[in-house]
N, C-alpha and C positions, 0 to 999 in steps of 0.2 A: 610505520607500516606503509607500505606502497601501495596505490589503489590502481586499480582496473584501467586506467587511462594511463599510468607509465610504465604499468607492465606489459603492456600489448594484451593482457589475455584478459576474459572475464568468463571464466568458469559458473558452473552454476554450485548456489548456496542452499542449504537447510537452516534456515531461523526459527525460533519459537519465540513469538513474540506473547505479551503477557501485560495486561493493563489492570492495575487497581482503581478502580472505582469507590468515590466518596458517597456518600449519601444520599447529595445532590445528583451525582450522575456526573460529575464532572471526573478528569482524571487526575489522578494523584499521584502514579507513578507508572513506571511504562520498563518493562525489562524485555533485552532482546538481547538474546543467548543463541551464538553460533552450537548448532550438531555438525561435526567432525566428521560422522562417516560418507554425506554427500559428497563436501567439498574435498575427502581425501581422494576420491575419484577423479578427480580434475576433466567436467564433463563441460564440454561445449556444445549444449545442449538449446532448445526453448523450455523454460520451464513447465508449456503447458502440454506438452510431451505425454500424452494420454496413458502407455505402457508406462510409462517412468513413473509417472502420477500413482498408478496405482502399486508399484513396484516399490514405491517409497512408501507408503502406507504399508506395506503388505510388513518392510523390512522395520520399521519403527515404530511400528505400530500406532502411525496416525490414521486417525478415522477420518480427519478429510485433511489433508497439505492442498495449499490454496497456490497455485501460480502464479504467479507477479514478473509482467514484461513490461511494465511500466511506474513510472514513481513520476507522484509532482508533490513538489515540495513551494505553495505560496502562500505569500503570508508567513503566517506561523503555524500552518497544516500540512500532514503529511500524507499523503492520499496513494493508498496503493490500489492501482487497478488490479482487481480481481476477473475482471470482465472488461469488454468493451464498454459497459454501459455498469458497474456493478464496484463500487468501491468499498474500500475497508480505510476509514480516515481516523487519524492520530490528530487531537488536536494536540495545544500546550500542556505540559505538565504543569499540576498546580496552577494553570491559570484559572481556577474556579470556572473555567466555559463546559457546557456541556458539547455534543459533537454539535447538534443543532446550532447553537447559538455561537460554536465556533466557524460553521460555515455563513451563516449571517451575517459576521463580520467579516468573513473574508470578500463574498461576493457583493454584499451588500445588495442592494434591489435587482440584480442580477442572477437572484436563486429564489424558488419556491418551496419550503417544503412541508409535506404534510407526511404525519400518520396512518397507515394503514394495513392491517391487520397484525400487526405490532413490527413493522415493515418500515421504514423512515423512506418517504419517496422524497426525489428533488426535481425538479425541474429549472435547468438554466436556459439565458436567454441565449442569441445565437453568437454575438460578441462575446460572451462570457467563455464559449464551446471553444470558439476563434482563440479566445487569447490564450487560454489553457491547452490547448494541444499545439498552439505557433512556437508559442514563446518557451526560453531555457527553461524554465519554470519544469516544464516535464522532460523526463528521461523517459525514450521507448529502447528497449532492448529486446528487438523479436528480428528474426530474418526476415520477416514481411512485413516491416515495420510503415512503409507508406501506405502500405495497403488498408492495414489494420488501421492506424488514424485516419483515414477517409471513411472509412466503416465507422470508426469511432464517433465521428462526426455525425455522419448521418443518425445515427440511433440516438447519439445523446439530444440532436434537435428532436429529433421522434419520440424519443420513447424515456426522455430523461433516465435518472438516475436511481439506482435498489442501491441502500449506504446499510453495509453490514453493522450489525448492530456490538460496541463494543461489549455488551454486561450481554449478550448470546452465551455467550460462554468465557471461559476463566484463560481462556490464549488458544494461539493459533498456530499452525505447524503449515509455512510457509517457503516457498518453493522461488530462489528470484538468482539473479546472475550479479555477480561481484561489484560493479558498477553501482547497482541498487543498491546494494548493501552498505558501499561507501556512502553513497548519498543520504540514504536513512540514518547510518552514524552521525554524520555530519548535522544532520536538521535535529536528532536526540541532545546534540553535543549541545550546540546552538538554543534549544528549547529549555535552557534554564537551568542547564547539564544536569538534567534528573534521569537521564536513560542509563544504561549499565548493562555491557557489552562484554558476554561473558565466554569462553570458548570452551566447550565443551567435551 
């Protein structure tokens, strides 16, 4: 399979991603199943595309499809911006970490985070902010992609991080451009090859 960078194009995708949770809280498996009718449109779109957003719920009956114009993939996490300031994070499969204690070890003294009102908030330091939108480590795919990373920046020094809670619900009907999608393969493949990539 050819990805988004030698083909010239990177259309936009419909994933449903899907996490099992152990006992602990940690995860245990992780499935992420391409839906066919987005990508047979071959849309060069932004995912957060407000009519489309709701146009895709309306046709598939997702109750909320999440937009993702950004992926960072450090460590061993895979963190998709949901928001400027608002993420949805994959730790390891099977590595017995919870999402908590998998961001812990990634940033080390360079994250804060606390509970609240069953809400997981983060707070990172501003080198932490720096290295994670500088560095490979993240992919942005938005037509206003400088812009947005300077927004980025500024909120997540302000106003830290809201980390989607994985046991919220039983999966997620997510919205992202081929590019991400390669990349998320890729950190699934890499993560102990417990992901399982299914085309639907």
């Amino acid at each position: 399979m050819k990805t988004a960078t030698e083909t010239g194009s990177n259309p936009l995708l419909h994933l449903n991603i899907s996490a099992e949770l152990d006992q602990k809280g940690s995860v245990s498996d992780i499935t992420m199943r391409q839906c066919s009718l987005v990508s047979d449109l071959n849309l060069d779109i932004d995912p957060d595309n407000l009519s489309f957003l709701i146009a895709v719920g309306d046709v598939t009956g997702a109750s909320q499809p999440l937009a993702v114009s950004r992926i960072s993939c450090i460590g061993q996490l895979a963190i998709l911006w949901l928001d400027l300031n608002h993420w949805l994070v994959l730790p390891p499969v099977q590595s017995g970490l919870s999402v908590s204690q998998a961001l812990t070890m990634t940033f080390g003294q360079d994250i804060s985070l606390k509970s609240d009102d069953n809400a997981l908030r983060a707070d990172l330091t501003e080198a932490a902010v720096r290295y994670l939108l500088e560095s490979d480590n993240t992919a942005e795919m938005h037509c206003e992609a400088d812009q947005r990373l300077k927004d980025s920046m500024q909120r997540l020094i302000a106003e830290g991080v809201t980390i989607q809670s994985l046991s919220e619900q039983a999966e997620y009907d997510i919205l992202l451009r081929q590019a991400c999608v390669d990349r998320l393969s890729q950190w699934l493949t890499q993560s102990q090859d417990a992901g399982q990539v299914v085309n639907a």
